[in-house]
Structures are given as structure tokens and as C-alpha cells.
C-alpha positions in Angstrom: -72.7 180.0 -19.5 -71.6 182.7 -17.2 -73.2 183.8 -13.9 -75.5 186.0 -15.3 -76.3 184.0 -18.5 -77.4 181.6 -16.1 -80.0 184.4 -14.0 -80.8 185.2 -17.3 -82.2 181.7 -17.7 -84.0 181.9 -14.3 -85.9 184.7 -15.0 -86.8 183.5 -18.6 -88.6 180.7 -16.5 -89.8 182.8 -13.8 -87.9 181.3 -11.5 -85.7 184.2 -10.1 -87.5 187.0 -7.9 -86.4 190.3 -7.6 -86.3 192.6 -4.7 -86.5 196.1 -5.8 -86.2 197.9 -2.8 -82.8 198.3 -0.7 -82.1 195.8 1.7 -79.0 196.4 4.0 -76.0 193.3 4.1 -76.3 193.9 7.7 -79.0 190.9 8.5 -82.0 192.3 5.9 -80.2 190.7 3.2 -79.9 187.2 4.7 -83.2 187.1 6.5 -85.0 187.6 2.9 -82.7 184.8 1.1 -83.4 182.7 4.1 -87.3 183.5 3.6 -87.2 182.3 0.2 -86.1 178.7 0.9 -84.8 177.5 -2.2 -85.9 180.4 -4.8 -82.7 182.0 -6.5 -83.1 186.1 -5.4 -81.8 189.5 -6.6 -81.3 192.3 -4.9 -81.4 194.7 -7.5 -80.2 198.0 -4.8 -78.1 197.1 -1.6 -77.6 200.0 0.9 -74.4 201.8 0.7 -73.1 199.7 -3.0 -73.2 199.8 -6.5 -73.4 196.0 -7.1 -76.0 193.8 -7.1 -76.5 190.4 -5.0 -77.2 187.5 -5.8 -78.0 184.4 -3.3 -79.7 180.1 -3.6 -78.7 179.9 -7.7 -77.7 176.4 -6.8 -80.2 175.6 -4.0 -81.9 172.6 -5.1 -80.7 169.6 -7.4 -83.3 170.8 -10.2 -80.8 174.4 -10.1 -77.8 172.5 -10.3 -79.5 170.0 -13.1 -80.3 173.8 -14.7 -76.8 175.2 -14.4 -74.9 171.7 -16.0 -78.1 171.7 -18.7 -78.8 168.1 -17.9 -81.8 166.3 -16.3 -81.6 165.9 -12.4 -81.3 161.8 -12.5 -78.1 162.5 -14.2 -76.1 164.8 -11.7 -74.7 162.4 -10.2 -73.5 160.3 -13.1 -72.1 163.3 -14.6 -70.1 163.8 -11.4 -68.7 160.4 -11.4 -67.6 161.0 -15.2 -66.0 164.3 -14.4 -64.3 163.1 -11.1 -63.0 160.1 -13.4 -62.2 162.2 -16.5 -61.3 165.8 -15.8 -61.0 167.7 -18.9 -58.4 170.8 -19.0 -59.8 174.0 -20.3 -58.4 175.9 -22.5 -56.3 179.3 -20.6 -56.6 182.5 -22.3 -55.9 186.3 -21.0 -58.4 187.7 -18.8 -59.9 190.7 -20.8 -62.6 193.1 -19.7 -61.4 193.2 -16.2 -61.6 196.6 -14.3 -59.0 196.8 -11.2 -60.9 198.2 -8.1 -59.9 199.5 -4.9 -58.6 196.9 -2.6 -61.8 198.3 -0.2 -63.7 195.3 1.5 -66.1 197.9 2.9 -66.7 198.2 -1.4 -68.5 195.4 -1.6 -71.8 194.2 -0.4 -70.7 191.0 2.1 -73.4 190.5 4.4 -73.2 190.0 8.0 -75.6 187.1 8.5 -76.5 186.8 12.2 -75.8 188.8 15.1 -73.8 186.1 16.9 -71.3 186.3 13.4 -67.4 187.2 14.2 -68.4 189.9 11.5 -69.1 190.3 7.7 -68.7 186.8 5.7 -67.6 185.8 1.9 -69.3 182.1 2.2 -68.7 181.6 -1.2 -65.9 182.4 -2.2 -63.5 179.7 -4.1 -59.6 179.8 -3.6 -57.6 179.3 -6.6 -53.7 178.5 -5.9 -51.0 176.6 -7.9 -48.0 174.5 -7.3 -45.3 173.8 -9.6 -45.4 170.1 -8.7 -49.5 169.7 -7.7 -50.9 171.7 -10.0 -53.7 174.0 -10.1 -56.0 173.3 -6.6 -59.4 175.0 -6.4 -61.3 174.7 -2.5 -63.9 176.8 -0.5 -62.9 178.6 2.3 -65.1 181.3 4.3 -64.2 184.3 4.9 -64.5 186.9 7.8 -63.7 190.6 7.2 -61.0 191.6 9.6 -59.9 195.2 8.3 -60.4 197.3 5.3 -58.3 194.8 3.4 -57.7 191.7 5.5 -59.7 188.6 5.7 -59.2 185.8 8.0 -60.2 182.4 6.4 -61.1 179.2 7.8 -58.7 176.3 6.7 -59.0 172.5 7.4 -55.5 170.6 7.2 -56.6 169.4 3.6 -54.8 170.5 0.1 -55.0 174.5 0.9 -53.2 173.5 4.1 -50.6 171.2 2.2 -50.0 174.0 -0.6 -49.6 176.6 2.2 -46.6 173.7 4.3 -44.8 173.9 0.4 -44.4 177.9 0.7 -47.7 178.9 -1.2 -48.3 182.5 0.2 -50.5 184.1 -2.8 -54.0 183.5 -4.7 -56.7 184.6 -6.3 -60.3 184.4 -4.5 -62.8 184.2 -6.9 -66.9 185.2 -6.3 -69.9 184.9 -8.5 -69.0 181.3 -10.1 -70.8 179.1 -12.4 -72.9 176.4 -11.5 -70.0 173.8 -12.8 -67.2 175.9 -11.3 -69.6 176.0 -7.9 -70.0 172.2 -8.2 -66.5 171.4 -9.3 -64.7 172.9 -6.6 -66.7 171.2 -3.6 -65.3 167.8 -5.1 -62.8 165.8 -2.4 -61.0 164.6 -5.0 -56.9 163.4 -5.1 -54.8 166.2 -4.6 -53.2 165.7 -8.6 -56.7 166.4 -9.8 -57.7 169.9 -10.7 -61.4 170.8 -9.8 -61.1 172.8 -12.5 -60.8 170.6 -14.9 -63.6 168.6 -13.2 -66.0 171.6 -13.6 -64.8 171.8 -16.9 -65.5 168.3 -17.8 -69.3 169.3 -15.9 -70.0 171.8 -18.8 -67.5 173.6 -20.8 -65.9 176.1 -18.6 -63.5 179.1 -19.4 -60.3 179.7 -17.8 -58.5 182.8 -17.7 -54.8 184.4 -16.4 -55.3 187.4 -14.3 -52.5 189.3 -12.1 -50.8 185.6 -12.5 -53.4 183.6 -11.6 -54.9 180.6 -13.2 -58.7 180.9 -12.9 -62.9 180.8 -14.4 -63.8 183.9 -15.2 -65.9 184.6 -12.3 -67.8 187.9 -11.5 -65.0 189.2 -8.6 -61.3 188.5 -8.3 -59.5 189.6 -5.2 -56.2 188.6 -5.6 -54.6 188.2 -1.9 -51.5 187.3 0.2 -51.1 185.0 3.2 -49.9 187.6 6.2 -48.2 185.1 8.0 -50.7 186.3 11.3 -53.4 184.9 13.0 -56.3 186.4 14.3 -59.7 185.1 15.7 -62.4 183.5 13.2 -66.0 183.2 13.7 -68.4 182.5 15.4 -70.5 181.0 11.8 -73.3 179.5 11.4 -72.8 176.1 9.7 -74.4 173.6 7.9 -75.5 171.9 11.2 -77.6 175.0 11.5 -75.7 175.8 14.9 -72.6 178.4 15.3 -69.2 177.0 14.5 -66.8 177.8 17.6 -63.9 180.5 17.5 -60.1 179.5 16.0 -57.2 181.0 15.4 -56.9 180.8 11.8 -54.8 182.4 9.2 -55.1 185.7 7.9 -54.8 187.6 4.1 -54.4 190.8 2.5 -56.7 191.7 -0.1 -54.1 193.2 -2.8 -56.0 193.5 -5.6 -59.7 193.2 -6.4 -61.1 193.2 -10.1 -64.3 192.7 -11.6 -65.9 192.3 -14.7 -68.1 194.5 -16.3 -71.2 195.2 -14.3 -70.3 192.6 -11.5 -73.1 190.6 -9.6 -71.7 189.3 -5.7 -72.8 185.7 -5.2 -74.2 185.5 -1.1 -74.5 182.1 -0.2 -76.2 181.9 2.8 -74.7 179.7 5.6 -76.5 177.1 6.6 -79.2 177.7 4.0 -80.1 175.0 1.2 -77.7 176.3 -1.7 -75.1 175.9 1.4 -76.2 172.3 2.0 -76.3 171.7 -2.1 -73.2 173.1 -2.7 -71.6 170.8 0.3 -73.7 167.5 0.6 -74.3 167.2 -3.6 -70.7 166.3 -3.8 -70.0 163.8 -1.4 -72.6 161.2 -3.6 -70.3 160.7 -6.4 -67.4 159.6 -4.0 -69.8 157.6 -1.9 -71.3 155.9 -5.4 -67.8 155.0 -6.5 -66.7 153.2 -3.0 -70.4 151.4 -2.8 -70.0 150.0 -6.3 -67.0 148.9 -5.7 -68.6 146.1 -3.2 -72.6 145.7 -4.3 -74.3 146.6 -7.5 -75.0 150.5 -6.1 -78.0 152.1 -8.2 -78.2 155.4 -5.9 -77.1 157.9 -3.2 -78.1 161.0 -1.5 -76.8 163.0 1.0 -80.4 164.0 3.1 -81.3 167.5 3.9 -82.5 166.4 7.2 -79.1 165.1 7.9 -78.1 168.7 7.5 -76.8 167.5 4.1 -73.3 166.3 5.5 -73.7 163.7 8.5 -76.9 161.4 6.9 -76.7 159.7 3.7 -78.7 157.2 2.1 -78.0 154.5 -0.6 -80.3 152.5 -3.0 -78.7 149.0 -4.3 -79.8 146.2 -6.2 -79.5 143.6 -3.3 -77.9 139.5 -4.7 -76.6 138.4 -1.3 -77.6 138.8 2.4 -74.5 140.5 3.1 -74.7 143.5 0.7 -76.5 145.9 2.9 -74.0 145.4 5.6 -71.1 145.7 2.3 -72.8 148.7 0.9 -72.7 150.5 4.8 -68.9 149.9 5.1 -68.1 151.4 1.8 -70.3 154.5 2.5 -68.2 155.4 5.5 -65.4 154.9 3.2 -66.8 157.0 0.8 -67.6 160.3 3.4 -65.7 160.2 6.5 -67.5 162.7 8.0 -71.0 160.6 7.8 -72.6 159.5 11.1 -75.5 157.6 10.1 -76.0 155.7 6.6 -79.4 154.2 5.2 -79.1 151.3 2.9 -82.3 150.3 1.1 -83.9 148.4 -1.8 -84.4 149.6 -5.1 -88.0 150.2 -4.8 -87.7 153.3 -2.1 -87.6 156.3 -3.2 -84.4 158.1 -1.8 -85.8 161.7 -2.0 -88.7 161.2 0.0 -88.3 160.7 3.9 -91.6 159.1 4.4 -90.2 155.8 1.9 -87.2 156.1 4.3 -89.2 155.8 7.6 -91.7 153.3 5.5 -88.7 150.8 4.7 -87.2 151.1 8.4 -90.9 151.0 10.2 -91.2 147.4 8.0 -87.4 145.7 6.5 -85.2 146.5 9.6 -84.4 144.6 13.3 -82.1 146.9 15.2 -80.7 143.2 16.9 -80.1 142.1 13.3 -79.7 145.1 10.7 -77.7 147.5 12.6 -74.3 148.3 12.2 -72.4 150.6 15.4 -69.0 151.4 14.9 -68.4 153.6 18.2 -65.2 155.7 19.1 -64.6 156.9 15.4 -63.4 160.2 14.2 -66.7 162.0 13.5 -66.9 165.4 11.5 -66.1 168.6 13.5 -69.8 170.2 12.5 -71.5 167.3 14.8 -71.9 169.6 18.0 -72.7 166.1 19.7 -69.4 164.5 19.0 -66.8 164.6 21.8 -65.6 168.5 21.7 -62.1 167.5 22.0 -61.4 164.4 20.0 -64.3 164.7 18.0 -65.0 161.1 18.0 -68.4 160.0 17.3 -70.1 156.4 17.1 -71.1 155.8 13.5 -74.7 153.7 13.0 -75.4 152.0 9.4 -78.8 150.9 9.1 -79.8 148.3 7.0 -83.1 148.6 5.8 -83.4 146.1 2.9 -86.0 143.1 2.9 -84.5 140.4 5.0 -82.6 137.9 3.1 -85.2 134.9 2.0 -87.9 137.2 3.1 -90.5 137.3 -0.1 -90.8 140.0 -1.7 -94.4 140.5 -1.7 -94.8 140.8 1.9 -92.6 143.3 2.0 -93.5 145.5 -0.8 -96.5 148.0 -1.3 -99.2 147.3 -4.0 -99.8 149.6 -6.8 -103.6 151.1 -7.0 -105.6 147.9 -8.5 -106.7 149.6 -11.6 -105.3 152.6 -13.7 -107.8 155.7 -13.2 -107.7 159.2 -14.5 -109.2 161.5 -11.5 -110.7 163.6 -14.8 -113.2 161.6 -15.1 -114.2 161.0 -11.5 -114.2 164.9 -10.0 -116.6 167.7 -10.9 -114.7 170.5 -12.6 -115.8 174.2 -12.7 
């Protein structure tokens, strides 16, 4: 299911709205998306281009349960099979493609805020190979820094590595599927492809264009590392505050192609497809690590948490120790997590209230907290130490005290099953 197969789908639900009238990338285009929450949104005219945007197609788990065509309890299974059993697509030559000019200013990439370093690709998906690592799919943002240059924010992860073993060229793909979306926001080994992963999410096509392995995806700008550095940001991350200014490294757009009456993907920073797209993926890894200790029946990373530093994790508790267990392999299983919620397999993990509920009546900070102070924290935390990032981590323990009964502890279903039907005047 391609990108627009899969808008096709929203609007056969009425779940995709429209905005008719031109909106300018310059702010407009961001402030509607942002005003929509998590409805998908396209702009049918965009001042000054002949393309169409897009924005929040994966911005809640019932979109991303849409895109994989599977029920949302499932995601996160599927995940776990996928990250355990990548499946290889089949590679075929890219046809259809039309070779543009090599014209940033061509395409609609907004400028979000004002306090932006300038015009942002947030979703755009690097594509690179190695002869000995294989095929390596990641996200990188990217700020427009000429006519054809970008400069693109890298963490020393597997980009990084590729780039120390000589890689200088790859393909930067926008307007993904849902898999493809999912698959390469997996921190996975650095042997596995995440294409093969969002393969093994729903049967995904691979194609070679200008020498590059990749899904067919809406826009292909095939690029070059410069060798320079220039200035990147300020950006507004998933924290919801600005990311501070780097020196980071800088590409040449050589080539851009796209398919046959392309639709650009906008993904707005720190907006809920943003937090999807980064939080969702992190559950599978922390699932695996918790089950590796206590019988794990759950996880979420929380919006509130600004879908990165807060997670929460639902187990079937057998000893007094496994809340304590289960908290220890959570950090284990996201390093960047500052505070972890460990409850009982009666809360309800999507609904902050239950998580409040089961802390307001299961925990004793002198008894169920767990601090872990002077640890390397994630470098979105604007509260961790500015140089050493170094945080202190808290796991909360919020299942029923061990020997507690269960009863005192629990809340009562209604006494009687009643159907309000009969109860309520109708008109």
C-alpha cells in the first residue's frame, strides 16, 4: 500500500481533511497541522509549488494499526516479530520515476516556527549501504542551507559509524509508508536492516534508483556528504522546547526524483505523528528486555512523557521483586528513559487517570521507589546537566504491595449490569 493508497483509505473513512485553499510552508502550513491534533491533513494548493502536502498519517496508534492493517493491541506484537524476523524484500528497478531539478526551493518544506535555523525535512529517512553492514535505514532532519545543500542532524549511532567506514553518498527518501515510517525508527543491531523489518510489518517494495537500494517512496533526493560543516537548528523537538545549535555535517542534493504526481510527507516537530513515529518504537525493545526478567504483558511510551523520557509497563506480578526487575530492564530496554511506571495487570496503560489511580493507592516512595542518580540521560531532557547530560533516573513501582490482598486494592465493577437505554428519556 503506497502513500497515497493509504490517504486513499483515510478519506474512504472520512478520516483525512482537506484544506482547499493555499496555505504558505512559511508557518501557515504547520500552525493548521498543529491545529488538527492527530487528524491526517491535505493541503491540496501550497503557495509557490505544484505538489501537495501531506502531514499526522501516522499520528495516533489507531493510524499506525491502519497503515500495518492490523488491530491496535497488536502493534506492538507485530513489532517484536518483525524486530526478531526481518524479512528481505524482493529489489526490483525503480520505474516511473521523473528526475527533477536538484532545486530545494522546488519543494514545499515548511519552516515551522520563527525561532527555526530555517526550512526543515523532519521526515525524511536516509537510506545508505555498506559492503560489510548491509543496507541501514535512520531519520535524520534536515535544515535547508542553499539551493541544494542540507545540513542534517546526526547522533554517533549507525549513520555515524557508516559515515567513519568512508560512506559519503545516499538516497533520502520522503513520503514513506506506514511500515517503511515504522520500520526505520526501530534501534535495532546494526546487521539488521529496517527495511527488512518494515517489510516483515506489511509487505513492502524495494526498488534500485541512481544506485541506491530503497521503498518506493513519493521523493528521492539522492545526495553527497560535502565533507563541511555548517550550523544546524534551532528545532523544535519532541520535548516541545527548541533543540540548541551544532555544528553538524552538511550534503549536496544531486539528484531529486519523484514519482508520478508526488505527495511531500510534513511531519510536524514536536507534534503527535512526531511523538508516534519516535516513542511507538522504543516499546518493542523495552517488551523484549522486561520479559526477559518478569512475565511482561504491556508497554507504552506516554504522550505526557513527551513520548521518549516516560514509559510505562503492565506485568503479571509472581514475586515481590518483579516490579523492582521489571524497572531495571526498562532502562535497559530505552536508555534515554527518565522515569518508568511499573503496574498490575488491571491498569489500564493508555489512560493517565489509572496511572495516577494505582500511584495515589499501590506505591510508598520509602519502599517502591527506585533512583538511580548521575546517569547518562537523553540529550532532549532540557533539565539534564547541559554538559554531561547526566540525569537521575526514578522507577516507580506501583503494583499492590506484596501479601497485600487483592481486594483492598482493586476497584469494584458496577454491582449489576445495566443498559442506560432503558433508564434515559430519548427524543
Amino acid at each position: 500500500m503506497t502513500l497515497k493508497a493509504y490517504l486513499g483509505r483515510l478519506e474512504d473513512r472520512s478520516m483525512l481533511a482537506r484544506v482547499v485553499r493555499p496555505v504558505d510552508v512559511r508557518y501557515e502550513l504547520a500552525a493548521v497541522a498543529a491545529r488538527l491534533g492527530e487528524r491526517p491533513v491535505l493541503f491540496s494548493e501550497v503557495t509557490g509549488q505544484d505538489m501537495p502536502v501531506v502531514s499526522n498519517v501516522c499520528a495516533s496508534r489507531e493510524l499506525v494499526g491502519l497503515g500495518l492493517e492490523t488491530d491496535v493491541d497488536e502493534i506492538v506484537p507485530r513489532m517484536i516479530g518483525a524486530i526478531d524476523h526481518p524479512r528481505e524484500p524482493e529489489v526490483r528497478e525503480a520505474e516511473g520515476y521523473e528526475e527533477r531539478p536538484a532545486d530545494l526551493g522546488r519543494l514545499p518544506i515548511p519552516t515551522h516556527y520563527p525561532e527555526d535555523g530555517g526550512p526543515y525535512i523532519a521526515s525524511g529517512i536516509i537510506f545508505c549501504e555498506d559492503r560489510e553492514l548491509g543496507l541501514n535505514a535512520s531519520y535524520h532532519r534536515a535544515m535547508v542551507f542553499g539551493r541544494d545543500r542540507l545540513v542534517l542532524r546526526i547522533l554517533p549511532r549507525h549513520l555515524h559509524e557508516y559515515m567513519q567506514r568512508g560512506l559519503t553518498g545516499f538516497a533520502f527518501c520522503i513520503g514513506n509508508t506506514i511500515p517503511v515510517l515504522l520500520g526505520a525508527a526501530m534501534s535495532v543491531e546494526l546487521e539488521k536492516s529496517e527495511l527488512a523489518i518494515a517489510n516483515a510489518l506489511h509487505e513492502t517494495r524495494a526498488v534500485r534508483l541512481a544506485g541506491h537500494v530503497i521503498p518506493e517512496s513519493e521523493l528521492v533526493l539522492v545526495c553527497e556528504f560535502t565533507g563541511e560543516t555548517a550550523d544546524e537548528g534551532p528545532f523544535l523537538d519532541l520535548t516541545e522546547t527548541f533543540d540548541i545549535v551544532r555544528r553538524q555535517p552538511v550534503a549536496r542534493v544531486e539528484q531529486v526524483f519523484a514519482r508520478p504526481g508526488p505527495v511531500y510527507h510534513a511531519l510536524l516537530p514536536g507534534g503527535p505523528e512526531h511523538k508516534v513515529l519516535m516513542g511507538m518504537p522504543r516499546e518493542p525493545t523495552i517488551f523484549r528486555e522486561v520479559s526477559r526478567v518478569v512475565d511482561c504483558l504491556d508497554v507504552r511510551i506516554t504522550p505526557g512523557g513527551c513520548s521518549w523520557l516516560h514509559g510505562a509497563v503492565k506485568i503479571r506480578k509472581q514475586r515481590g521483586d518483579d516490579g523492582r526487575k521489571a524497572i531495571e530492564a526498562a532502562f535497559a530496554g530505552h536508555r534515554s528513559m527518565k522515569h518508568v511506571f511499573v503496574v498490575d495487570e488491571d491498569i489500564d496503560l493508555d489512560d493517565p487517570r489509572a496511572l495516577e489511580w494505582a500511584m495515589a493507592t499501590r506505591f510508598q516512595g520509602d519502599r517502591d521507589l527506585v533512583v538511580r542518580p548521575g546517569e547518562k540521560g537523553s540529550s532532549l531532557d532540557p533539565s539534564a546537566d547541559a554538559e554531561t547530560r547526566e540525569t537521575t533516573k526514578l522507577g516507580f513501582d506501583l503494583t499492590i504491595p506484596t501479601g497485600g490482598a487483592s481486594e483492598k486494592f482493586s476497584r469494584p465493577d458496577p454491582p449489576v449490569d445495566v443498559d442506560l437505554a432503558d433508564y434515559l428519556e430519548t427524543d
